[in-house]
C-alpha positions as a Markdown table, in Angstrom:
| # | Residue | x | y | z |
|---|---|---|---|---|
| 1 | Unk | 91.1 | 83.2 | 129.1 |
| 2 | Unk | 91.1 | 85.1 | 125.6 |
| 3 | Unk | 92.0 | 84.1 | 122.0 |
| 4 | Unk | 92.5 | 87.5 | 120.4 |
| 5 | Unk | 92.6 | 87.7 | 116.9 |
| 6 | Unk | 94.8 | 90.5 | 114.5 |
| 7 | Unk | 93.5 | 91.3 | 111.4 |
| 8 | Unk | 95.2 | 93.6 | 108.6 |
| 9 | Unk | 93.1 | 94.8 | 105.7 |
| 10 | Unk | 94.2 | 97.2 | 102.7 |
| 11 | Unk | 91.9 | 99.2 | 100.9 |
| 12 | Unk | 93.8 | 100.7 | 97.6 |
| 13 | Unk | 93.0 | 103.4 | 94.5 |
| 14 | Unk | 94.9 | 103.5 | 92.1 |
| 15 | Unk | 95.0 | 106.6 | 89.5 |
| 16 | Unk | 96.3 | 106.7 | 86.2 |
| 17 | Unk | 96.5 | 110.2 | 84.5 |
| 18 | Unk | 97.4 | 109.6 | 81.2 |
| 19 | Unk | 99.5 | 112.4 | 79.0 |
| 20 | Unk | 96.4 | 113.5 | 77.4 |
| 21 | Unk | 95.0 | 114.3 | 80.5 |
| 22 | Unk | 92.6 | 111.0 | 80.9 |
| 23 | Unk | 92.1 | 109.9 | 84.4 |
| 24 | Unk | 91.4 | 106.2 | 85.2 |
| 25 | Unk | 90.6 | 105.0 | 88.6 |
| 26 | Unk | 90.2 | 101.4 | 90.2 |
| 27 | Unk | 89.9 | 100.2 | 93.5 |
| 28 | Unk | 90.9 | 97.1 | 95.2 |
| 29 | Unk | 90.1 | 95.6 | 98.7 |
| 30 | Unk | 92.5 | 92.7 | 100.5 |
| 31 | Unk | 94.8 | 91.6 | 103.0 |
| 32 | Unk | 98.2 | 91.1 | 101.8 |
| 33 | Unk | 100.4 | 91.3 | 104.9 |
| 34 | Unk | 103.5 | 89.0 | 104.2 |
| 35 | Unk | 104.7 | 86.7 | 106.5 |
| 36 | Unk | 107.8 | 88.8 | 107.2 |
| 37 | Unk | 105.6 | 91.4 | 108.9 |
| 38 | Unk | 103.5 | 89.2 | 110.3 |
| 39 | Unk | 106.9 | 87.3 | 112.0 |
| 40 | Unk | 107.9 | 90.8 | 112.8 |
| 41 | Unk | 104.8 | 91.6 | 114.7 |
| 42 | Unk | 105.0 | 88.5 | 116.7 |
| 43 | Unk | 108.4 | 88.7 | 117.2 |
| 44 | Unk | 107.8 | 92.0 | 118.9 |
| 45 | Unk | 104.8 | 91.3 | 120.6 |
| 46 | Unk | 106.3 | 88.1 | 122.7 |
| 47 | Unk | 110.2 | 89.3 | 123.0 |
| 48 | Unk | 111.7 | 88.1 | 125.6 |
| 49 | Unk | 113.4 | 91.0 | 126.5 |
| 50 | Unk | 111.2 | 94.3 | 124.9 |
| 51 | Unk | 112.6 | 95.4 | 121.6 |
| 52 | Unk | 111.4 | 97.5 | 118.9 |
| 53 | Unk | 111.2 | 94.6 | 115.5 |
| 54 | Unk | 107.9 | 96.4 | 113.4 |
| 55 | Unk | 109.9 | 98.5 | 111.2 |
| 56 | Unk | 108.1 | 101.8 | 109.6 |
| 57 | Unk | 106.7 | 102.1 | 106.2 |
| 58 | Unk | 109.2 | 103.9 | 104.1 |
| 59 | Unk | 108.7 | 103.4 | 100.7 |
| 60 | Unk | 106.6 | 101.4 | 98.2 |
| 61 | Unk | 107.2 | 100.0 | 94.3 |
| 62 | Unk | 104.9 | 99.2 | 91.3 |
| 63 | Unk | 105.6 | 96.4 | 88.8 |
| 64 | Unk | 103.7 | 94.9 | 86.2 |
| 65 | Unk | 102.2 | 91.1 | 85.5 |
| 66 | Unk | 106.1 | 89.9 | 84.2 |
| 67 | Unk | 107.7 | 91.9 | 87.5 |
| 68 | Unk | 108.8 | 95.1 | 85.2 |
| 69 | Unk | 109.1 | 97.7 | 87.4 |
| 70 | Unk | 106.8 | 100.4 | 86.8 |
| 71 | Unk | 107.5 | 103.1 | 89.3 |
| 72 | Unk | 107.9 | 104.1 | 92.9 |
| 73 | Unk | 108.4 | 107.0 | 95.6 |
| 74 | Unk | 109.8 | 106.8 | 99.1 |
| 75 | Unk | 107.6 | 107.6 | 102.5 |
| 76 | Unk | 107.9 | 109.1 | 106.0 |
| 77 | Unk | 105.5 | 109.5 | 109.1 |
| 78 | Unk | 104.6 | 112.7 | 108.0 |
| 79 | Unk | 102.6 | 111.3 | 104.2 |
| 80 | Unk | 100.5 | 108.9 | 106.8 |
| 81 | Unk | 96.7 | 110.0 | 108.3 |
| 82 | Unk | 96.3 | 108.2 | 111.5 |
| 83 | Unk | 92.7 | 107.7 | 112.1 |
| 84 | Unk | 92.7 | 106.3 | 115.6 |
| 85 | Unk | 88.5 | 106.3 | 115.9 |
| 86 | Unk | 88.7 | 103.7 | 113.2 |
| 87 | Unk | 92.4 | 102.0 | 113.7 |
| 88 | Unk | 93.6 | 103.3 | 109.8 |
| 89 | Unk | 96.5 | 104.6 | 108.3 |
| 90 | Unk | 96.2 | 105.9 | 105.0 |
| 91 | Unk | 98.6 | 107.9 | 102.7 |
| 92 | Unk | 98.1 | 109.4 | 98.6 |
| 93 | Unk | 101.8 | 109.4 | 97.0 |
| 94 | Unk | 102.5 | 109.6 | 93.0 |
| 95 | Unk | 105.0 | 108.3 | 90.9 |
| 96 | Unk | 105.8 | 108.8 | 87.3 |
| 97 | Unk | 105.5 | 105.1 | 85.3 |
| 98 | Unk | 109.1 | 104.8 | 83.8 |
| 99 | Unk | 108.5 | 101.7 | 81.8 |
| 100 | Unk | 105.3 | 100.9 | 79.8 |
| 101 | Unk | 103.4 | 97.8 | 81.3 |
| 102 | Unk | 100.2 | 96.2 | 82.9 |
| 103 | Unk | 100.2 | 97.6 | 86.6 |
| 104 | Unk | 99.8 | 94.0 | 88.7 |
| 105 | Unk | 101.1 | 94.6 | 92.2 |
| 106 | Unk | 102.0 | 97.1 | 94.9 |
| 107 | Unk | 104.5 | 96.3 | 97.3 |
| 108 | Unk | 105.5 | 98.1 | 100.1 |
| 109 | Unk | 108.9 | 98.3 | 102.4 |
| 110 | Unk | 109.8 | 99.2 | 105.8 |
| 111 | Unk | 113.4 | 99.5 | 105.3 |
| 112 | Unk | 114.2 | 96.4 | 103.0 |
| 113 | Unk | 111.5 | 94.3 | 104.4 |
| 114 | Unk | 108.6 | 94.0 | 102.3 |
| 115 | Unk | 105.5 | 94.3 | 104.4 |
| 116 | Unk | 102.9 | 94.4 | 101.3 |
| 117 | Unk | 102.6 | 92.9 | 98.3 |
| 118 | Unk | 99.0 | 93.5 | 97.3 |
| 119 | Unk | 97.6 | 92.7 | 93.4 |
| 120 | Unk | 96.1 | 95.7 | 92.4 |
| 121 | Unk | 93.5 | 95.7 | 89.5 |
| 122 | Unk | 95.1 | 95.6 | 86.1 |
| 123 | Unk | 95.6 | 98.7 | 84.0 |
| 124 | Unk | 98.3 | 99.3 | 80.9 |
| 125 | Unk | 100.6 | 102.3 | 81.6 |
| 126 | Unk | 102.2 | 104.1 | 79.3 |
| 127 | Unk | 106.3 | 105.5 | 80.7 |
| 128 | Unk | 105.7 | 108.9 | 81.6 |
| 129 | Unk | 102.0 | 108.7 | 82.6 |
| 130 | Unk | 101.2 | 109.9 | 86.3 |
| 131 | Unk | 100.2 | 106.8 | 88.9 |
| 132 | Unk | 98.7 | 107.9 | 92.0 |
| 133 | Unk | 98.5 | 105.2 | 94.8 |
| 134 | Unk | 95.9 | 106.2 | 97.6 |
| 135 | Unk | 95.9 | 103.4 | 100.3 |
| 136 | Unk | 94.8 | 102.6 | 103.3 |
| 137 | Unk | 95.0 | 100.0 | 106.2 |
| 138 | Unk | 92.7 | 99.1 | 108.7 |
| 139 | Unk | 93.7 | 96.9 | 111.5 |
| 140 | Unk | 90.9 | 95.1 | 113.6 |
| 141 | Unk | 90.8 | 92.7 | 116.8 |
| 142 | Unk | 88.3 | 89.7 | 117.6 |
| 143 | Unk | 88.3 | 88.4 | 120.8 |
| 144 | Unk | 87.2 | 85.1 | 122.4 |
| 145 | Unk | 86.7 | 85.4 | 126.0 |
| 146 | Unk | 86.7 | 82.2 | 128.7 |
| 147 | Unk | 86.3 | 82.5 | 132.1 |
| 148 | Unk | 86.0 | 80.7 | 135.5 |
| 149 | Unk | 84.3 | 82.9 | 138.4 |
| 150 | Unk | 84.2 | 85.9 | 136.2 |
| 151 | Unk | 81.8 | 87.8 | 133.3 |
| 152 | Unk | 83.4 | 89.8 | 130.8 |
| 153 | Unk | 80.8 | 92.8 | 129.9 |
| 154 | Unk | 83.1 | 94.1 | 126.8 |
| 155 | Unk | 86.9 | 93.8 | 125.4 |
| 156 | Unk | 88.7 | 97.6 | 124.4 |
| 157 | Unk | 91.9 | 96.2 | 122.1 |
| 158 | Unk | 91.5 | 99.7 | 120.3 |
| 159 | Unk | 95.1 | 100.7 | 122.3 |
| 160 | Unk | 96.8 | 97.6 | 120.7 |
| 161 | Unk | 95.8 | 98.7 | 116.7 |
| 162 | Unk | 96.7 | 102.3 | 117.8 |
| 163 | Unk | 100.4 | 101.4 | 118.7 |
| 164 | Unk | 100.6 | 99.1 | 115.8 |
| 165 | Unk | 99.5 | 101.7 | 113.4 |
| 166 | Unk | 101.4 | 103.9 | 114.7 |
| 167 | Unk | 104.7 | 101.5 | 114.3 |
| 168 | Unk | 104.0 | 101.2 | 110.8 |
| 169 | Unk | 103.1 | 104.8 | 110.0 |
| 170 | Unk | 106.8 | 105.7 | 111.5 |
| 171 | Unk | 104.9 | 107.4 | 114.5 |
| 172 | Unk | 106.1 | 105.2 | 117.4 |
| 173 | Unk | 105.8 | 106.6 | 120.8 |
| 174 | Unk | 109.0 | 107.1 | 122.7 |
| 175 | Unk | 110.1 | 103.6 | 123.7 |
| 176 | Unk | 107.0 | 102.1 | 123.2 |
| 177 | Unk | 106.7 | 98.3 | 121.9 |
| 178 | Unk | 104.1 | 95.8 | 121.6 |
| 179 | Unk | 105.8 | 93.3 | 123.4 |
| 180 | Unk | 102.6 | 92.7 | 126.3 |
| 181 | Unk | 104.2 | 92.8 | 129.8 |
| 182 | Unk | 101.5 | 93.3 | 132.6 |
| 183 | Unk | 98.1 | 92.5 | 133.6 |
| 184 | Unk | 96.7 | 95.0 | 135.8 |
| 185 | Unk | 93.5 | 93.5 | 138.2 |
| 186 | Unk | 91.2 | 96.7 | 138.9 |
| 187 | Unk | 88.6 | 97.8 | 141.2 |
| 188 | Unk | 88.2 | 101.4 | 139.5 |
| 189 | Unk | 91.6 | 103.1 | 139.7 |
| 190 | Unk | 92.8 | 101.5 | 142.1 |
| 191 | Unk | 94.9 | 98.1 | 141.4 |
| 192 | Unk | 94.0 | 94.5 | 143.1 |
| 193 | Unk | 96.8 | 93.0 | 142.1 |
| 194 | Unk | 100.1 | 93.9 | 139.0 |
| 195 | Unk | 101.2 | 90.4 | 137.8 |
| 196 | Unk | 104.3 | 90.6 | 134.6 |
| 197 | Unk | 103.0 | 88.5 | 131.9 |
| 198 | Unk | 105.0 | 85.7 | 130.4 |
| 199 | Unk | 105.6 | 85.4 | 126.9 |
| 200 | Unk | 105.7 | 82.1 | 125.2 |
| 201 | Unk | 107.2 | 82.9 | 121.6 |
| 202 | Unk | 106.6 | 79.7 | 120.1 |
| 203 | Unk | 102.6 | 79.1 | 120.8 |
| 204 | Unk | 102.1 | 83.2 | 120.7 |
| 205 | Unk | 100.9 | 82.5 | 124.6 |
| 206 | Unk | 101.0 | 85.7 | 126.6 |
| 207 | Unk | 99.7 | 84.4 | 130.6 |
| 208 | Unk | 100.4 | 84.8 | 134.4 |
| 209 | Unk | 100.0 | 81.7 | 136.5 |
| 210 | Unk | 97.6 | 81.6 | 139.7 |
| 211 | Unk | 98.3 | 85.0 | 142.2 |
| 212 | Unk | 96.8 | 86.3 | 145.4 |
| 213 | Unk | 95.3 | 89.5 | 145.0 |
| 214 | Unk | 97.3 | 91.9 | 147.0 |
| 215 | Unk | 94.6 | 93.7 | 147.9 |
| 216 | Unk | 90.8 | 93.5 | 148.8 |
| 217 | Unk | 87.9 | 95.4 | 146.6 |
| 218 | Unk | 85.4 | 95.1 | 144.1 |
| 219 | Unk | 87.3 | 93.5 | 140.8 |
| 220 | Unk | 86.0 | 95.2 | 137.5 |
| 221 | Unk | 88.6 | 95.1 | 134.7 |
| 222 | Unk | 92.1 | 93.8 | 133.9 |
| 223 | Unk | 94.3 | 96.1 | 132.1 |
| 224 | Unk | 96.7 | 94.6 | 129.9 |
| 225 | Unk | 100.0 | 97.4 | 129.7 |
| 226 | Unk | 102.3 | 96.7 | 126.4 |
| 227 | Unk | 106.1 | 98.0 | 127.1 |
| 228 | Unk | 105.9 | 102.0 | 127.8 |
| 229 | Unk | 102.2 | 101.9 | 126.7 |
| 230 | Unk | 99.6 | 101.4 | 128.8 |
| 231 | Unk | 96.0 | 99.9 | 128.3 |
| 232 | Unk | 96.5 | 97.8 | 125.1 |
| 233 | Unk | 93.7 | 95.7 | 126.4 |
| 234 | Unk | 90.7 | 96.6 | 128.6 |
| 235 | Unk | 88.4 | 93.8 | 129.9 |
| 236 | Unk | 85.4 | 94.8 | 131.4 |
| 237 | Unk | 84.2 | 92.6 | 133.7 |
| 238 | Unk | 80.7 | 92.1 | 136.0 |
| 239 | Unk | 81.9 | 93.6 | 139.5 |
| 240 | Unk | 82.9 | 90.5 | 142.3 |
| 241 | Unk | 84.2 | 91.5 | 145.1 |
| 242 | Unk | 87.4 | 89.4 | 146.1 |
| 243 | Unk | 90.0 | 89.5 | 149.0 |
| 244 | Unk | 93.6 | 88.4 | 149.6 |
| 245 | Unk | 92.8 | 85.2 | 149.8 |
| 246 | Unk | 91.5 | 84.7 | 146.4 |
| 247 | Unk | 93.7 | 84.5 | 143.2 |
| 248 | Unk | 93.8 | 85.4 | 139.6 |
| 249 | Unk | 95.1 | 83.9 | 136.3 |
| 250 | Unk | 95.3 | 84.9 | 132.9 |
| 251 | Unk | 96.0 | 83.6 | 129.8 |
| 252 | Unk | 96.0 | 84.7 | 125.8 |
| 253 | Unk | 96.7 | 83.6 | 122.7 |
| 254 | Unk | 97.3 | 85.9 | 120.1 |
| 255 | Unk | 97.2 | 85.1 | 116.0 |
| 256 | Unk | 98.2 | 87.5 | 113.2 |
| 257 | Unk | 96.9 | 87.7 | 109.6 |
């Protein structure tokens, strides 16, 4: 029914203020998720038992083109900006350079898990000049939508980035997860038919197999409910009216990058 795509991009700034009171500023735009957050995210998305595997952003290092390390500084949920209108985190932290170098990468850690490690534009530093990293992360969704007896007006994923970001800004709801675990069938408010989604680890499958609506009305949306988080995913659909007799299946595969 749906291939949904996640996408993480970084937007960074990075600040040097020299000792002589020179400020230098670059910016640099990528997507540098590694592949142990991007494991992470699947891991938590198709557990097969709900768990909570995203780990919280908690601190981040500097080091220059030959991996000297330059500086760092630590973070909690309250240095992040949510912006939930357009799915961002952002945060502005400084550190003090304590070895002379070319600034080359950022990484950042939830814990000791790197999540980032993002090339930033190359600068010399000087120990004991200021380095202020501003940087931001938007997470967007692409959807690809099939259907048999149905029309799909819109997709709303913007409650699946929300709990993400959250996650990684150290904000998570109280035992939320990402791990996907029902498709609600609507007719307004009032539910057709509550079907618990399998989760297929390996293939990144989340899908329900063929089910009789339990009840009769005019079908206009599945709801896709994440553990303790409800309406992750909204399809809008063209109103048909089924009864008990009819059935509905659903089926999604989900890729992270």
């Amino acid at each position: 029914m749906d291939k949904i795509g996640i996408k993480l991009k970084e937007l960074i700034e990075l600040r040097i203020i020299r000792s002589s009171g020179e400020v230098e500023t670059y910016v640099f735009e990528g997507s540098s998720p590694t592949s142990t957050l991007i494991n992470d995210i699947y891991s938590e998305l198709f557990a097969s038992t709900p768990s909570a595997v995203v780990g919280a952003l908690s601190s981040y290092e500097i080091y220059d083109a030959t991996n000297v390390f330059i500086c760092s500084n630590t973070l909690s949920s309250t240095d992040f900006t949510v912006d939930t209108v357009n799915s961002k985190i952002s945060f502005s932290k400084t550190c003090t350079a304590q070895n002379p170098g070319t600034v080359a990468t950022a990484n950042i850690y939830a814990g000791t898990k790197q999540y980032f490690s993002t090339p930033v534009p190359s600068t010399s530093v000087n120990a004991g000049d200021t380095v202020v990293l501003n940087w931001s992360l938007t997470v967007s969704t692409s959807h690809s939508t099939s259907t048999t007896g149905l029309s799909v007006s819109s997709v709303d994923s913007s409650g699946l980035r929300t709990l993400l970001l959250q996650i990684l800004a150290g904000q998570r709801p109280t035992n939320a997860t990402l791990t996907l675990i029902t498709a609600k069938w609507m007719a307004g408010t009032t539910t057709l038919l509550s079907a618990s989604l399998s989760r297929d680890a390996t293939n990144h499958v989340v899908s329900h197999g063929s089910l009789n609506f339990t009840a009769s009305g005019n079908l206009d949306s599945v709801i896709i409910d994440a553990n303790n988080y409800s309406g992750v995913i909204k399809y809008s659909l063209v109103a048909v009216s089924v009864v008990t007799t009819d059935y509905a299946q659903y089926s999604a595969t989900i890729t992270v990058s």
